[in-house]
C-alpha positions in Angstrom: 10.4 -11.9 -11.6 10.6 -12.6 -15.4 7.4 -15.1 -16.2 9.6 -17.5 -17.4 12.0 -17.9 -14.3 9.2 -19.7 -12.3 6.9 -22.8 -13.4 4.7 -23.3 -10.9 2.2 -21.5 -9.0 3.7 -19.9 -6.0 0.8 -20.5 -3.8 -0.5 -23.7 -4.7 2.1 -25.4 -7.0 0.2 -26.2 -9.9 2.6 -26.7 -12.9 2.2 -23.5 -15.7 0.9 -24.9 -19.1 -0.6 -23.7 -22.0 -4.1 -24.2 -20.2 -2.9 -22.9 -16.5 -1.5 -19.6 -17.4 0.8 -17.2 -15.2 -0.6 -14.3 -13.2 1.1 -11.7 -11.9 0.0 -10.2 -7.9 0.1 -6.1 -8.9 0.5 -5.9 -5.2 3.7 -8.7 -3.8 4.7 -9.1 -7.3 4.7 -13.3 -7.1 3.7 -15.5 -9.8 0.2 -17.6 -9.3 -2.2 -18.8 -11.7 -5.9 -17.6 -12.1 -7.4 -19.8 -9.2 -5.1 -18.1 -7.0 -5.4 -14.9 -8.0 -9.1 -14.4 -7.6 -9.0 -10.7 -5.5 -9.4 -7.5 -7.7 -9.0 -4.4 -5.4 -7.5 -0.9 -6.0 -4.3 -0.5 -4.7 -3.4 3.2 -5.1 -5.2 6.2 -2.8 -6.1 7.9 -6.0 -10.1 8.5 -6.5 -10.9 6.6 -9.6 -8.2 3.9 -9.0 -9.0 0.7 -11.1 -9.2 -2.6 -9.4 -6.3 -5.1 -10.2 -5.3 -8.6 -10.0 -4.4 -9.9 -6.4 -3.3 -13.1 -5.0 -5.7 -14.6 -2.7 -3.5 -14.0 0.5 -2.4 -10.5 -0.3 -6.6 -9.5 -0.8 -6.9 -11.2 2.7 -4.3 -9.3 3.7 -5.8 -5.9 2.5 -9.0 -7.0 3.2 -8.0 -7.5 7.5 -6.2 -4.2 7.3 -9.4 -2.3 5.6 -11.8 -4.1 8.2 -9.7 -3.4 10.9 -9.3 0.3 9.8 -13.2 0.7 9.6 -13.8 -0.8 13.0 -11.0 1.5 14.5 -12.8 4.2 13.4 -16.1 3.6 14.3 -15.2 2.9 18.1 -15.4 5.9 20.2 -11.6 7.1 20.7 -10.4 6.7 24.2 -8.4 9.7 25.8 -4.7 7.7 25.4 -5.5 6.8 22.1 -6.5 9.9 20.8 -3.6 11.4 23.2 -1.5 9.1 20.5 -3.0 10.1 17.6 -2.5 14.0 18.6 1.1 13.4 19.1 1.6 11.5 15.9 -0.1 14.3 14.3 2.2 16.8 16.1 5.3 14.6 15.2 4.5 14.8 11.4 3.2 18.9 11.6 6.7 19.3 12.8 8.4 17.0 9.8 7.1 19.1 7.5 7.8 22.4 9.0 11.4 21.3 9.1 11.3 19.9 5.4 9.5 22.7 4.0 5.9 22.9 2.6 3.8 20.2 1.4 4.3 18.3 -2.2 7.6 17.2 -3.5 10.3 18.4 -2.4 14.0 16.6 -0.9 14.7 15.5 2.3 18.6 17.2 2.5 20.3 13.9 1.4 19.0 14.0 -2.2 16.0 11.7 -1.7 12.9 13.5 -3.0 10.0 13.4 -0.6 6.5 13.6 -0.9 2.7 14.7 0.9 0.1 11.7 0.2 -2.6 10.9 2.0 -3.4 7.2 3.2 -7.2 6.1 1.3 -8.1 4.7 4.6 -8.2 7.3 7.4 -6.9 10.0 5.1 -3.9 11.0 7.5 -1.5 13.0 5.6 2.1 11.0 5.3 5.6 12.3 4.4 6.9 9.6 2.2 10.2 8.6 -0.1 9.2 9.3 -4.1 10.1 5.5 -5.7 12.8 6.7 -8.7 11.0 4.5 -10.7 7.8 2.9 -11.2 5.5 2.8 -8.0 6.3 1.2 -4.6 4.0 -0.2 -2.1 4.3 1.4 1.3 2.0 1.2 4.2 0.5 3.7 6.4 2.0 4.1 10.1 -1.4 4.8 11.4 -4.1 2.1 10.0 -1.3 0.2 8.5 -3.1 0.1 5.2 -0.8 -0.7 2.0 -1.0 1.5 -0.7 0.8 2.6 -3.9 3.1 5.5 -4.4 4.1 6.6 -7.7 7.5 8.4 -9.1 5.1 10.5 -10.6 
């Protein structure tokens, strides 16, 4: 959204001036000013991932996911749970046998594919390569949103 397409904060509608300035969410991409935008957190799995500007309800958001994904995995695992985690952990053993080995590589209709692994509960993920820039996607087992890069 080009900065000057929107005048007022998307969350809480204060006009942009040369005093209330516009801030861009690195995660939803929506316009807010600074008040609104108070969350810094690293949105990529990498290791020395620099925090970045949030809005206030996408680091609540992120926050919920990353609480829920630490209390998930300090409860002891039930036998149906874990039976569900072994089978989504079969399920994606057998996606990558059928697409080949691990890194980048294409998925047979031209789309290249990619190994990452979720910063949360470190599953490993078969997932679309952006062509351009990075792309949010979110992991199908703590449902944690991260950043994937065409890189």
């Amino acid at each position: 959204v080009p900065d000057e397409a929107v005048s007022k904060c998307t969350a809480c509608g204060s006009d942009f001036s040369a005093f209330i300035r516009r801030h861009h969410c690195r995660n939803c991409g929506d316009i807010f000013c600074d008040k609104c935008t108070h969350g810094r957190i690293a949105l990529t799995a990498e290791e020395n991932a620099q925090p970045v500007r949030v809005c206030d309800r996408c680091l609540a958001e992120m926050t919920q996911r990353l609480s829920n994904a630490k209390e998930a995995s300090s409860k002891p695992v039930g036998f149906q749970s874990h039976e569900d985690l072994a089978r989504k952990l079969q399920v994606e053993k057998m996606e990558r046998n059928r697409t080949g080995s691990a890194g980048s590589q294409s998925d047979g209709s031209g789309r290249r594919m990619k190994e990452v692994a979720c910063p949360i509960c470190t599953v490993h993920l078969q997932v679309q390569v952006p062509t351009s820039g990075s792309e949010t996607i979110e992991c199908g087992v703590c449902q944690h949103p991260f950043l994937v890069s065409a890189h």
